[in-house]
N, CA, C and O atoms as CSV, one atom per row, in Angstrom:
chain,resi,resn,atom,element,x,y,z
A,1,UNK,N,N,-59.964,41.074,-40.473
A,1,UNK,CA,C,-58.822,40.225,-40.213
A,1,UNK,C,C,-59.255,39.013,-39.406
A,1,UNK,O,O,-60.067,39.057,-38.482
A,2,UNK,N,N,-58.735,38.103,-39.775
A,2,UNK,CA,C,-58.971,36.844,-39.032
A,2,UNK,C,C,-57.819,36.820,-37.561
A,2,UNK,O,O,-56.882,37.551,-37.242
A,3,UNK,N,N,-58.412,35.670,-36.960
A,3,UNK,CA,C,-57.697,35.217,-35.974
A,3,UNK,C,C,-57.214,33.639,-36.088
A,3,UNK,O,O,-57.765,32.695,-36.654
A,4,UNK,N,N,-55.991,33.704,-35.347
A,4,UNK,CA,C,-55.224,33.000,-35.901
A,4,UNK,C,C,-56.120,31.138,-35.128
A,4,UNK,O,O,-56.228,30.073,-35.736
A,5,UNK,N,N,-56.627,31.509,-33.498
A,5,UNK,CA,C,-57.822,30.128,-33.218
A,5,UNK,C,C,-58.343,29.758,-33.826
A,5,UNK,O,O,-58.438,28.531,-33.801
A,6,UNK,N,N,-59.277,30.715,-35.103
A,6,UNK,CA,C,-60.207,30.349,-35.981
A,6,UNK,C,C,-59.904,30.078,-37.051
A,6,UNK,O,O,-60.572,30.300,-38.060
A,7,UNK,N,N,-58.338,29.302,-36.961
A,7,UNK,CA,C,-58.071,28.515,-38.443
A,7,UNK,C,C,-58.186,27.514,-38.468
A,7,UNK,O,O,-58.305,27.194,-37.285
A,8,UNK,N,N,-58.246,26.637,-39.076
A,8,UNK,CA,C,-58.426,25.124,-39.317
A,8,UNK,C,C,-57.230,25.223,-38.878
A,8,UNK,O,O,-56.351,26.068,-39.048
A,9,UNK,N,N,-57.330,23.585,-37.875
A,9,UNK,CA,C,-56.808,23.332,-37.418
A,9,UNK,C,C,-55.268,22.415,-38.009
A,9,UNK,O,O,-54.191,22.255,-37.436
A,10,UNK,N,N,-55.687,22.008,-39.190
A,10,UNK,CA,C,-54.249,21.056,-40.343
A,10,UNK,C,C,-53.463,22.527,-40.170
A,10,UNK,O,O,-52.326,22.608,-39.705
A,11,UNK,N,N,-54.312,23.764,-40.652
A,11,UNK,CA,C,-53.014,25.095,-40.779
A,11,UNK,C,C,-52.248,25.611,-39.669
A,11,UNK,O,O,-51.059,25.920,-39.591
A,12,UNK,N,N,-53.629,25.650,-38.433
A,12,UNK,CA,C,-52.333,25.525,-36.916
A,12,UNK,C,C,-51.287,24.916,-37.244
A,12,UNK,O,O,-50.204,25.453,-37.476
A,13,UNK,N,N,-51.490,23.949,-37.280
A,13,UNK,CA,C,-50.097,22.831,-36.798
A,13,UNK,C,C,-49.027,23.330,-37.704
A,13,UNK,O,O,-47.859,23.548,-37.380
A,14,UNK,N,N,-49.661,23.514,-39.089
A,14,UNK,CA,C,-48.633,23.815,-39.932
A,14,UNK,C,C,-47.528,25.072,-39.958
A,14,UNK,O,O,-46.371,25.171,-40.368
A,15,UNK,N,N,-48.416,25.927,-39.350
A,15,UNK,CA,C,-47.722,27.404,-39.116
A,15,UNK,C,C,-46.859,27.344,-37.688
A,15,UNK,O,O,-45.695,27.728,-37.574
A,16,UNK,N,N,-47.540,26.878,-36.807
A,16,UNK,CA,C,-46.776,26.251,-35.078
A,16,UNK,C,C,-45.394,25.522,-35.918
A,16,UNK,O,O,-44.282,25.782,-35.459
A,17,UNK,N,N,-45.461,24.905,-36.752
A,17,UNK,CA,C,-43.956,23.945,-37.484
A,17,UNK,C,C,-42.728,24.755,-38.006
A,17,UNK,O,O,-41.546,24.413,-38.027
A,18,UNK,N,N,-43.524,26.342,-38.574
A,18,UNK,CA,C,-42.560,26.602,-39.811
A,18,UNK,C,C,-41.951,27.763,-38.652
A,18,UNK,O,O,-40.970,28.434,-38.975
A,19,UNK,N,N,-42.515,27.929,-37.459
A,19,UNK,CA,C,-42.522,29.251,-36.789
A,19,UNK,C,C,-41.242,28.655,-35.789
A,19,UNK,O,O,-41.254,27.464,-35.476
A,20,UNK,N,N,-40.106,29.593,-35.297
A,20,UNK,CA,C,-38.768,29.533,-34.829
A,20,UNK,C,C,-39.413,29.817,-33.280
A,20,UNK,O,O,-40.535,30.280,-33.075
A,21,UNK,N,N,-38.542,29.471,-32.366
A,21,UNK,CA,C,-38.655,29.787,-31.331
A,21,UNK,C,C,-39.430,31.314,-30.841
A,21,UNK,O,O,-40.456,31.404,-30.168
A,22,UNK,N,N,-38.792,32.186,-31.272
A,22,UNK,CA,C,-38.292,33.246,-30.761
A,22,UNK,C,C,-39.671,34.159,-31.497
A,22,UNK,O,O,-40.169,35.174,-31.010
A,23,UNK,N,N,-40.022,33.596,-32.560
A,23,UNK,CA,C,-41.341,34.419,-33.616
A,23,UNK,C,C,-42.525,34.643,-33.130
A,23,UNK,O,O,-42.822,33.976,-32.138
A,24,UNK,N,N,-43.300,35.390,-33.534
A,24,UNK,CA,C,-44.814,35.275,-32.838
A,24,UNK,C,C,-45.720,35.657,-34.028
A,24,UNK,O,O,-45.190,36.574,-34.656
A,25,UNK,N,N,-46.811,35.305,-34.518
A,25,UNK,CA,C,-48.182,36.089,-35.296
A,25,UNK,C,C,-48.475,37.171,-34.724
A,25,UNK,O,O,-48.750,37.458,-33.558
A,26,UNK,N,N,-48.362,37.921,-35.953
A,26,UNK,CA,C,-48.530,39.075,-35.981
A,26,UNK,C,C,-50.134,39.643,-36.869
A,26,UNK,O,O,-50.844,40.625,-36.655
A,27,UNK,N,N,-50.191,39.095,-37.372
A,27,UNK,CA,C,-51.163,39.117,-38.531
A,27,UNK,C,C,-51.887,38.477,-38.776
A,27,UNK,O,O,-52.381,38.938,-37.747
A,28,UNK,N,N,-52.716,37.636,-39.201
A,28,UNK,CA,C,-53.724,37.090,-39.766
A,28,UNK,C,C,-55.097,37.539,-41.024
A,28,UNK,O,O,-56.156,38.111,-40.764
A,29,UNK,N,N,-54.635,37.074,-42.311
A,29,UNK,CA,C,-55.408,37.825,-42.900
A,29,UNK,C,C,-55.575,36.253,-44.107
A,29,UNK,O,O,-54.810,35.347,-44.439
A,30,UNK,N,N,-57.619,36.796,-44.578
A,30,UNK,CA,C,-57.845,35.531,-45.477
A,30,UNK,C,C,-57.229,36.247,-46.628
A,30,UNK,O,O,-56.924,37.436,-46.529
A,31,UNK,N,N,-56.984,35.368,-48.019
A,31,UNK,CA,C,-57.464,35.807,-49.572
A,31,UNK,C,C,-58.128,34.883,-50.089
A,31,UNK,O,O,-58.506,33.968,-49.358
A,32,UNK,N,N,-58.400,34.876,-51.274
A,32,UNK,CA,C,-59.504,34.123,-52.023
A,32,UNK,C,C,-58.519,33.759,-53.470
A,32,UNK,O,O,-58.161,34.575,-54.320
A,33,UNK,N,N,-58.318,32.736,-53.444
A,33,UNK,CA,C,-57.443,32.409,-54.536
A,33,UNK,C,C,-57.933,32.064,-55.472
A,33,UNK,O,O,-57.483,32.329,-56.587
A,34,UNK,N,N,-59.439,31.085,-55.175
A,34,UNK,CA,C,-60.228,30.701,-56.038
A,34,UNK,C,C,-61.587,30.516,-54.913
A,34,UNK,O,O,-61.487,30.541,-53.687
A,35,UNK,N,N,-62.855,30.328,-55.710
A,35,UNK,CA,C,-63.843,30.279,-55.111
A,35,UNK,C,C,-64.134,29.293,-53.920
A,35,UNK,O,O,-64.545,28.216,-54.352
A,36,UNK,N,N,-64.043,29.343,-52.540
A,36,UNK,CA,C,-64.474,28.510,-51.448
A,36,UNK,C,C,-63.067,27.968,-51.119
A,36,UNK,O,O,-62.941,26.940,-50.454
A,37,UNK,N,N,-61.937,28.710,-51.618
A,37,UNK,CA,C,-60.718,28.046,-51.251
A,37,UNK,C,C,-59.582,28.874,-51.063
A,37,UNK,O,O,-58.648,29.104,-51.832
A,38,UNK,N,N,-59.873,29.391,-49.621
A,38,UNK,CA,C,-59.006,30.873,-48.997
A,38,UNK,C,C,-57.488,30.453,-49.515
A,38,UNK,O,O,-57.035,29.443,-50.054
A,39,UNK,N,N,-56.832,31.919,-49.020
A,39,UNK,CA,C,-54.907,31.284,-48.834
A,39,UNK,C,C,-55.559,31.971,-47.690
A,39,UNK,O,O,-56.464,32.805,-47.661
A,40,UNK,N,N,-54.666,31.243,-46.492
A,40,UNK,CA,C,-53.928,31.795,-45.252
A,40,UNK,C,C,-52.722,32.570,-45.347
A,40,UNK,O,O,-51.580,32.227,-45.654
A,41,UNK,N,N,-53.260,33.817,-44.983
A,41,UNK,CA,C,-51.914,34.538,-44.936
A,41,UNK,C,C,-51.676,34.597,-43.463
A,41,UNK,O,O,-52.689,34.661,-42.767
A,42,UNK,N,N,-50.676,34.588,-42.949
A,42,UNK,CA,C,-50.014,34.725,-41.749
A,42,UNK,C,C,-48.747,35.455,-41.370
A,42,UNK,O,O,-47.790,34.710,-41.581
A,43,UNK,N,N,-48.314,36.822,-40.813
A,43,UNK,CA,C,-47.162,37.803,-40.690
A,43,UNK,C,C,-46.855,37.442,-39.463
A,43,UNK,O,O,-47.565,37.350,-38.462
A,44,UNK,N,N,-45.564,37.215,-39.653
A,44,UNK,CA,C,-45.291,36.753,-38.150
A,44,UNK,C,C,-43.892,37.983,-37.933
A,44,UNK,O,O,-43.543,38.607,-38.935
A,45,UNK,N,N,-43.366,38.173,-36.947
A,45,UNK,CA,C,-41.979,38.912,-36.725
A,45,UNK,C,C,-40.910,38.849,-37.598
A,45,UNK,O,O,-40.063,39.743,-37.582
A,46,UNK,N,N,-40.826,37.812,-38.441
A,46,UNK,CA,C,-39.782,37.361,-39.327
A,46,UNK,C,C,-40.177,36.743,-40.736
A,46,UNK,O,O,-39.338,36.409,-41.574
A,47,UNK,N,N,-41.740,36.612,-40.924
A,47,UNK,CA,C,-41.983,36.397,-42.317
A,47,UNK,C,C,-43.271,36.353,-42.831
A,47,UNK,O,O,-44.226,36.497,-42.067
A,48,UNK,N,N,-43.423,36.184,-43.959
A,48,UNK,CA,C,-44.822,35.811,-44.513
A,48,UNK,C,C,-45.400,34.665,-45.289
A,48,UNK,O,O,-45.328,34.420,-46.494
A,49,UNK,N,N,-46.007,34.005,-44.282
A,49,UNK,CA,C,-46.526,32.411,-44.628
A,49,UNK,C,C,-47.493,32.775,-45.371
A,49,UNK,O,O,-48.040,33.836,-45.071
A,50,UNK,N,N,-47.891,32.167,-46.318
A,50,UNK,CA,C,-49.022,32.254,-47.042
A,50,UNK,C,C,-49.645,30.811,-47.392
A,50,UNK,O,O,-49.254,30.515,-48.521
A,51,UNK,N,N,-50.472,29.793,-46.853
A,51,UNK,CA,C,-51.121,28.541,-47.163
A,51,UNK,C,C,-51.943,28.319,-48.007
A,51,UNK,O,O,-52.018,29.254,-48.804
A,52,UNK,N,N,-52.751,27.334,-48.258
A,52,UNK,CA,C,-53.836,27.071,-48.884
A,52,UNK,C,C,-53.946,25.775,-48.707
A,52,UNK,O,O,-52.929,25.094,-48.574
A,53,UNK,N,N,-55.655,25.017,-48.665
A,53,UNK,CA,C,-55.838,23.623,-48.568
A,53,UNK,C,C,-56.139,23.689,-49.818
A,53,UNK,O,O,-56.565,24.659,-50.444
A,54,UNK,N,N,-55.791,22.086,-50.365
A,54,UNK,CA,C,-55.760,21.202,-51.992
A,54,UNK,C,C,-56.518,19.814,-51.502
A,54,UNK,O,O,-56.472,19.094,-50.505
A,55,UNK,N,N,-57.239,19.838,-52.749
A,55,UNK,CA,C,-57.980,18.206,-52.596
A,55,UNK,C,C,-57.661,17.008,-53.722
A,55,UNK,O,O,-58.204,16.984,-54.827
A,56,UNK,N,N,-56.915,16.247,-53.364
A,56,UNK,CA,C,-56.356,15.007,-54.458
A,56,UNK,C,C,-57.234,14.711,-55.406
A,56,UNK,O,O,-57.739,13.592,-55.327
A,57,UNK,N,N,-57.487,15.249,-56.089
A,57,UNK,CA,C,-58.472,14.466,-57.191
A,57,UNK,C,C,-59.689,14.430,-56.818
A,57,UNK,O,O,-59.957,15.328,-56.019
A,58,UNK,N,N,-60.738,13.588,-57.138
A,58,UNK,CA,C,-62.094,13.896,-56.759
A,58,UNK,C,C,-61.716,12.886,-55.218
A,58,UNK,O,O,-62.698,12.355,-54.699
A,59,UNK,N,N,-60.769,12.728,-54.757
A,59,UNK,CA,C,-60.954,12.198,-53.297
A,59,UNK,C,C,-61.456,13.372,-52.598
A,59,UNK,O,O,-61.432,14.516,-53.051
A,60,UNK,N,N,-62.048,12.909,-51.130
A,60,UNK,CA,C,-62.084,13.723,-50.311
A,60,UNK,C,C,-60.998,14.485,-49.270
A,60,UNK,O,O,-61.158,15.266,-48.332
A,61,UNK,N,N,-60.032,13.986,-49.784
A,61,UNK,CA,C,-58.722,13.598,-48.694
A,61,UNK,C,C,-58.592,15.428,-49.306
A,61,UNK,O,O,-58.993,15.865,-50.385
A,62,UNK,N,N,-57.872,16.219,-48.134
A,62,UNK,CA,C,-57.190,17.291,-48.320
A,62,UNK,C,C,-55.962,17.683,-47.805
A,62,UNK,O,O,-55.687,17.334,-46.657
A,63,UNK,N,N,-55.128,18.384,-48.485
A,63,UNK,CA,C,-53.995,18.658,-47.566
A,63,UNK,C,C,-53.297,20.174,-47.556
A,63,UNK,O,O,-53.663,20.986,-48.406
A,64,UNK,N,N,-52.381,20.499,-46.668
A,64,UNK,CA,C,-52.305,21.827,-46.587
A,64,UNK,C,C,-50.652,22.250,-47.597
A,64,UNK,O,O,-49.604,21.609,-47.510
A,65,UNK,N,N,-50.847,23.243,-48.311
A,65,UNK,CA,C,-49.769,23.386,-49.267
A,65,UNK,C,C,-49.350,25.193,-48.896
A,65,UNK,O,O,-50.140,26.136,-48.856
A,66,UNK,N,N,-47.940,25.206,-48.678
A,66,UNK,CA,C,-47.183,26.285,-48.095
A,66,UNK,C,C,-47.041,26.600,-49.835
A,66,UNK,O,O,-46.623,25.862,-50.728
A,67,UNK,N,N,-47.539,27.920,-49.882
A,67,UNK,CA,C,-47.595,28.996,-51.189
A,67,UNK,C,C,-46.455,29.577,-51.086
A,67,UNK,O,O,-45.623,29.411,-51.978
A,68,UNK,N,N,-46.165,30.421,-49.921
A,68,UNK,CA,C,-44.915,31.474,-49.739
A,68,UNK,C,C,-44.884,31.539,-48.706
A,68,UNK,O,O,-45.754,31.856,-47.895
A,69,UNK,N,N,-43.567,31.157,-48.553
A,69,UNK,CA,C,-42.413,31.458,-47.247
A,69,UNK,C,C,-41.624,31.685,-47.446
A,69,UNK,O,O,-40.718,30.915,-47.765
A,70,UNK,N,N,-41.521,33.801,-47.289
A,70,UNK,CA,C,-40.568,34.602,-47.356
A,70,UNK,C,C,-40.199,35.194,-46.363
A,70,UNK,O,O,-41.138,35.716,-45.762
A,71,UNK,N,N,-39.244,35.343,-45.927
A,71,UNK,CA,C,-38.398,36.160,-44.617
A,71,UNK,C,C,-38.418,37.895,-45.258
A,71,UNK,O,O,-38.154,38.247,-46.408
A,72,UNK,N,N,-38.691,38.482,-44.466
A,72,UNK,CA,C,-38.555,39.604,-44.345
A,72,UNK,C,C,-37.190,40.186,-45.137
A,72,UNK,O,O,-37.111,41.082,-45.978
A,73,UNK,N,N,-36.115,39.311,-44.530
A,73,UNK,CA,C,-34.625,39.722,-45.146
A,73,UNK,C,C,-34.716,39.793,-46.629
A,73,UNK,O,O,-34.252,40.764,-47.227
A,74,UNK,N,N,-35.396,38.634,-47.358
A,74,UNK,CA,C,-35.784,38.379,-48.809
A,74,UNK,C,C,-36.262,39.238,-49.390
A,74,UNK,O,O,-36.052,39.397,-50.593
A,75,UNK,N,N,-37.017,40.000,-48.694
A,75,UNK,CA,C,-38.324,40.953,-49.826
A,75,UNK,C,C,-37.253,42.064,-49.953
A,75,UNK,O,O,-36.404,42.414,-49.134
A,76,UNK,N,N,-37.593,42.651,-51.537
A,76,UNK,CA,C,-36.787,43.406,-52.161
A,76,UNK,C,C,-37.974,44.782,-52.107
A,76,UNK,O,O,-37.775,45.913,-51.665
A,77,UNK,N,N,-39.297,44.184,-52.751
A,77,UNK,CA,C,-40.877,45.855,-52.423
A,77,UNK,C,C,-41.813,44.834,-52.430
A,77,UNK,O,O,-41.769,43.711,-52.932
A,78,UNK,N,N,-42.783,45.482,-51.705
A,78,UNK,CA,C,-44.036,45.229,-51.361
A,78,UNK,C,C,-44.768,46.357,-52.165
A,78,UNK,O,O,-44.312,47.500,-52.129
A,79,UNK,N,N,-45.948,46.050,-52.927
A,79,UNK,CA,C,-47.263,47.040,-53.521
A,79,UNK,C,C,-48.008,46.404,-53.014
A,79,UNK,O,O,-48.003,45.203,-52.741
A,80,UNK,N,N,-49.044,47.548,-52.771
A,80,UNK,CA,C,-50.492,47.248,-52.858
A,80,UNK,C,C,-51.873,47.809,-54.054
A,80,UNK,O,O,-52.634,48.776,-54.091
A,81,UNK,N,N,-51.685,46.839,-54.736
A,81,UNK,CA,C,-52.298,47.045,-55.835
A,81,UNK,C,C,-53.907,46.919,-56.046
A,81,UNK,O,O,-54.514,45.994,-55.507
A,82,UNK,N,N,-54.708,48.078,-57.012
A,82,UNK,CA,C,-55.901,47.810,-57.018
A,82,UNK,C,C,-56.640,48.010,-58.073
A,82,UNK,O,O,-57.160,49.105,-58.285
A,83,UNK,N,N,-56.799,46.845,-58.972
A,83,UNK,CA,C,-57.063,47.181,-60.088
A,83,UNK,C,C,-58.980,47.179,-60.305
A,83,UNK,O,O,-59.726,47.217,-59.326
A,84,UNK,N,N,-59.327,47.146,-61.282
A,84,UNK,CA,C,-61.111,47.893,-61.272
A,84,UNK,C,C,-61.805,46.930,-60.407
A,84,UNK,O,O,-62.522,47.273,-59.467
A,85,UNK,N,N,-61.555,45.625,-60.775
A,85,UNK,CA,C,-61.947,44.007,-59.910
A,85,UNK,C,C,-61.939,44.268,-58.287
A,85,UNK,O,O,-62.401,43.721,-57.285
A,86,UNK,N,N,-61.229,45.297,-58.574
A,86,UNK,CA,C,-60.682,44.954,-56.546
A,86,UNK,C,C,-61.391,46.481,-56.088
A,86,UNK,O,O,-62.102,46.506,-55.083
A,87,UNK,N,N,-61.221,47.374,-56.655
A,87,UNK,CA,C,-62.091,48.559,-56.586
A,87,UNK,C,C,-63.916,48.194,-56.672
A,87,UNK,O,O,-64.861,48.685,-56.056
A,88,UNK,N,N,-63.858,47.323,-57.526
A,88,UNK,CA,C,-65.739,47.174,-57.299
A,88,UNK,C,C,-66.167,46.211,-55.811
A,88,UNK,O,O,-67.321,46.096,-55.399
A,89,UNK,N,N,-65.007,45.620,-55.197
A,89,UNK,CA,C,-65.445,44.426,-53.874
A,89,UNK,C,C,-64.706,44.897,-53.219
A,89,UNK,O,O,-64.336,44.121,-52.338
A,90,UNK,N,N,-64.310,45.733,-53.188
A,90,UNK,CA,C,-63.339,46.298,-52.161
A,90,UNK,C,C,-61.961,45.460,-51.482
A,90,UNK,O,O,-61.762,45.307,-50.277
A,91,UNK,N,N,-61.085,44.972,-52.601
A,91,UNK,CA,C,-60.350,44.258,-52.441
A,91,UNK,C,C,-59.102,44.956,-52.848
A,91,UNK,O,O,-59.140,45.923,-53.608
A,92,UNK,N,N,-58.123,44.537,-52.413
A,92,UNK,CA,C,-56.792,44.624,-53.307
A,92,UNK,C,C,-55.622,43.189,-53.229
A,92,UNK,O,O,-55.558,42.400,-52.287
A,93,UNK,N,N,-54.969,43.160,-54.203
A,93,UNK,CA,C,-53.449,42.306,-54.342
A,93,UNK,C,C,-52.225,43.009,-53.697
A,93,UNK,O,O,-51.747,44.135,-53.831
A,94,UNK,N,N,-51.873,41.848,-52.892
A,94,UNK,CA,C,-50.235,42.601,-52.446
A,94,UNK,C,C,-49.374,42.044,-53.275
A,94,UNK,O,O,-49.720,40.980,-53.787
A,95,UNK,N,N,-48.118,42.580,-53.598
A,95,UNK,CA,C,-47.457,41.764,-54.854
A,95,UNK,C,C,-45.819,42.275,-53.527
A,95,UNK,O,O,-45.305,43.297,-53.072
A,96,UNK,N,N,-45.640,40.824,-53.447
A,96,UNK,CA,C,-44.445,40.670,-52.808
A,96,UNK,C,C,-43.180,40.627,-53.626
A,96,UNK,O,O,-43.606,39.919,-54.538
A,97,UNK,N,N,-42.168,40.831,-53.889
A,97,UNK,CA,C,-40.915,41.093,-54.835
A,97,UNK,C,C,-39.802,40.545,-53.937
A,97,UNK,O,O,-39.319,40.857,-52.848
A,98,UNK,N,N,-39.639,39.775,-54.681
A,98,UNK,CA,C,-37.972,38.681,-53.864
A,98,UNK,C,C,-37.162,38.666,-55.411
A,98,UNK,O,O,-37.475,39.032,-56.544
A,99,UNK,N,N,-36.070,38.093,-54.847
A,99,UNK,CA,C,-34.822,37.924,-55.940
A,99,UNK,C,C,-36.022,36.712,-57.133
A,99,UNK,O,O,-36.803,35.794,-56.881
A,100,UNK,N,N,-35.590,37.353,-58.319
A,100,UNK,CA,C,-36.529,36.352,-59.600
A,100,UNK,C,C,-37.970,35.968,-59.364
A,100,UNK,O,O,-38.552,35.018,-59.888
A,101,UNK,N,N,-38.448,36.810,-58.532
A,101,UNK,CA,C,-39.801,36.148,-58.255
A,101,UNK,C,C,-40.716,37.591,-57.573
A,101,UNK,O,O,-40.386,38.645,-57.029
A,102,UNK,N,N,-42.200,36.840,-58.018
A,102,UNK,CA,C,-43.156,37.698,-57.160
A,102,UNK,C,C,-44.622,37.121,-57.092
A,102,UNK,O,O,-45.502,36.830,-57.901
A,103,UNK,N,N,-44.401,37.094,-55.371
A,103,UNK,CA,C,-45.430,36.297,-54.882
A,103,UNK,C,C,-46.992,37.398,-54.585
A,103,UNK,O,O,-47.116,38.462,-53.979
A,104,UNK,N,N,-48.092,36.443,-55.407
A,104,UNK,CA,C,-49.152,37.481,-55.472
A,104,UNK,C,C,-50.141,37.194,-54.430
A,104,UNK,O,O,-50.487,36.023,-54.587
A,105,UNK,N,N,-50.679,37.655,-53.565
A,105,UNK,CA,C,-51.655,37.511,-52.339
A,105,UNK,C,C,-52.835,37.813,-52.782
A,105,UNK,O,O,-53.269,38.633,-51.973
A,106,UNK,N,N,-53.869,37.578,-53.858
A,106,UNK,CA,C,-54.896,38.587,-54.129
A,106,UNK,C,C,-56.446,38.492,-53.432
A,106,UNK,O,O,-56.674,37.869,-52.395
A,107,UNK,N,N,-57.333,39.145,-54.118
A,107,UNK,CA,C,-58.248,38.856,-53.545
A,107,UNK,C,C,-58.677,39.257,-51.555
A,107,UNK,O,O,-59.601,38.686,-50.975
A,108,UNK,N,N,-57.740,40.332,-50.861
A,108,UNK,CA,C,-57.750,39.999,-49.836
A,108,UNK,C,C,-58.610,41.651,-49.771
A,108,UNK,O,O,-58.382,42.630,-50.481
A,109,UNK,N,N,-59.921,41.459,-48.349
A,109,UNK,CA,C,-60.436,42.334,-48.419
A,109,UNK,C,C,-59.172,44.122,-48.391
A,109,UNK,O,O,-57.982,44.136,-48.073
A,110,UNK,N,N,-59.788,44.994,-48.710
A,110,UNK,CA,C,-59.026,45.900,-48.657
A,110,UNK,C,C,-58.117,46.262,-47.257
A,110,UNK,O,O,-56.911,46.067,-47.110
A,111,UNK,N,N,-59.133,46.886,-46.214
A,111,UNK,CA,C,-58.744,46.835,-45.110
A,111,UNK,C,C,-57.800,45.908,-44.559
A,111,UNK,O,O,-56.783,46.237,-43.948
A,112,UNK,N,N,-58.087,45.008,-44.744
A,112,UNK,CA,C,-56.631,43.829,-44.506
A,112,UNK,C,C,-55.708,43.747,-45.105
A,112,UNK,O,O,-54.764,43.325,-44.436
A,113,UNK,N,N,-55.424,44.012,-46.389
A,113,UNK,CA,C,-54.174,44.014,-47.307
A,113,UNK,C,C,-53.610,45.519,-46.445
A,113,UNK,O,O,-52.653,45.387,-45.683
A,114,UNK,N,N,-54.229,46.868,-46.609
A,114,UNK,CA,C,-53.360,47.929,-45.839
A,114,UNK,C,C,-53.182,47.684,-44.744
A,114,UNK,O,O,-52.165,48.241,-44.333
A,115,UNK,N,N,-53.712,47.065,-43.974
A,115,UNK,CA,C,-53.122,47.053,-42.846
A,115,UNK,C,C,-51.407,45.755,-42.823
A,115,UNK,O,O,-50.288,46.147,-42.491
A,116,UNK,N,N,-51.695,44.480,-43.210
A,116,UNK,CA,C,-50.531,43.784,-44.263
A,116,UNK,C,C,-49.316,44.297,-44.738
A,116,UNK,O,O,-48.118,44.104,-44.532
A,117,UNK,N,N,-50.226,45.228,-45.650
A,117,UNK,CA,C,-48.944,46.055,-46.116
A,117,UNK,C,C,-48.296,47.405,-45.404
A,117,UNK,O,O,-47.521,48.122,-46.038
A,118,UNK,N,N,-48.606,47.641,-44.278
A,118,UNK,CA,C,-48.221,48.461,-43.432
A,118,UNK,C,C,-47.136,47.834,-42.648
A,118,UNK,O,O,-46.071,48.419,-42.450
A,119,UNK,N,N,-47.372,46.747,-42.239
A,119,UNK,CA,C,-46.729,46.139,-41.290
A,119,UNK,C,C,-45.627,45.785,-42.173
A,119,UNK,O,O,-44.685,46.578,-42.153
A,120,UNK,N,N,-45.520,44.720,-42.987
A,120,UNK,CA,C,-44.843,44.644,-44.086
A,120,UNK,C,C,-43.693,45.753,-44.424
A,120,UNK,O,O,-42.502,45.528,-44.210
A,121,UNK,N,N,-44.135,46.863,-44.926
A,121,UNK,CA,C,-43.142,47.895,-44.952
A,121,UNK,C,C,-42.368,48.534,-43.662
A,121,UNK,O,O,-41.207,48.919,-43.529
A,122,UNK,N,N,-43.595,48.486,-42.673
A,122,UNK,CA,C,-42.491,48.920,-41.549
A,122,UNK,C,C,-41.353,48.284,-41.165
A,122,UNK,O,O,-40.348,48.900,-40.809
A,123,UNK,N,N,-41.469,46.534,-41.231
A,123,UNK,CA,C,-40.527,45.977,-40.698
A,123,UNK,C,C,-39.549,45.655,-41.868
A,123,UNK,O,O,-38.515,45.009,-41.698
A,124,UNK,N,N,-39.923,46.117,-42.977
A,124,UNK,CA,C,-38.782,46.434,-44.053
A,124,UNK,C,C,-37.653,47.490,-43.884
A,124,UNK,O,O,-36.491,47.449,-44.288
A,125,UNK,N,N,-38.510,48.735,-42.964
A,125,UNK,CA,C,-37.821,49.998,-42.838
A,125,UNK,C,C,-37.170,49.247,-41.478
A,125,UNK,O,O,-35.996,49.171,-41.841
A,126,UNK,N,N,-37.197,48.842,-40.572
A,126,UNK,CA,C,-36.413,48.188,-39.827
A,126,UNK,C,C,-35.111,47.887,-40.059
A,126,UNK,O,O,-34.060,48.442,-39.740
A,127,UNK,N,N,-35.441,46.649,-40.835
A,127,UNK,CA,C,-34.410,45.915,-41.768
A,127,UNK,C,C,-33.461,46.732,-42.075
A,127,UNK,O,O,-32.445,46.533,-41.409
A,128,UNK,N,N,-33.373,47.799,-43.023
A,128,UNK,CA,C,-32.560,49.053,-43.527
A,128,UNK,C,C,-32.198,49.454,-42.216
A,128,UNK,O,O,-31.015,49.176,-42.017
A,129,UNK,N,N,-32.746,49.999,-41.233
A,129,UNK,CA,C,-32.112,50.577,-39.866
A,129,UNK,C,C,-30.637,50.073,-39.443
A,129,UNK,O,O,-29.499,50.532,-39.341
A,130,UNK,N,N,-31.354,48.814,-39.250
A,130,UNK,CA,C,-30.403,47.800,-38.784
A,130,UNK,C,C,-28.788,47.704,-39.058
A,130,UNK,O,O,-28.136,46.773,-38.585
């Protein structure tokens, strides 16, 4: 699992923006979306940011692009999925489930997706408490 100091710093700012008073990081975990070009996942008390940096064309210029921002209230199930790809690198996909949609996290070492998806479900079972 990563830490949340040792992110580039464009994604600080960006996650410090989307985050409410009252929220805190909870989580920190890389994926690999494509080669040399992580998503930031980030669990905070109330949701799951998921980032990624993009580069304009063959410029050098980059910028930071919000993948998924789902509230806890939103998610309908969380899996943690592992198909042969993720079994040979020891990886798995979390597949997030909201109303018409499902946001895929893949590529994230194993150990970090269960632990993700632990947290994830607990504060789902919360939710229901409530």
């Amino acid at each position: 699992m990563a830490e949340f100091e040792n992110m580039p710093p464009r994604i600080q700012k960006i996650v410090k923006a989307h985050l409410c008073e009252d929220e805190r990081i909870c989580l920190c975990v890389l994926g690999r979306s494509s080669l040399l070009r992580p998503d930031f996942v980030f669990i905070t008390t109330r949701r799951v940011l998921v980032l990624d940096e993009r580069h304009i064309g063959s410029l050098a210029v980059s910028y930071a692009n919000v993948r998924c921002n789902v509230l806890f209230t939103e998610i309908h199930d969380v899996k943690l999925v592992r198909h042969f790809k993720h079994r040979l690198l020891s990886q798995a996909k979390l597949e997030i489930s909201v109303v018409r949609n499902v946001h895929w996290i893949d590529n994230i070492s194993f150990r970090s997706a269960r632990s993700a998806y632990a947290y994830i479900v607990r504060q789902l079972a919360q939710q229901v408490l409530k």
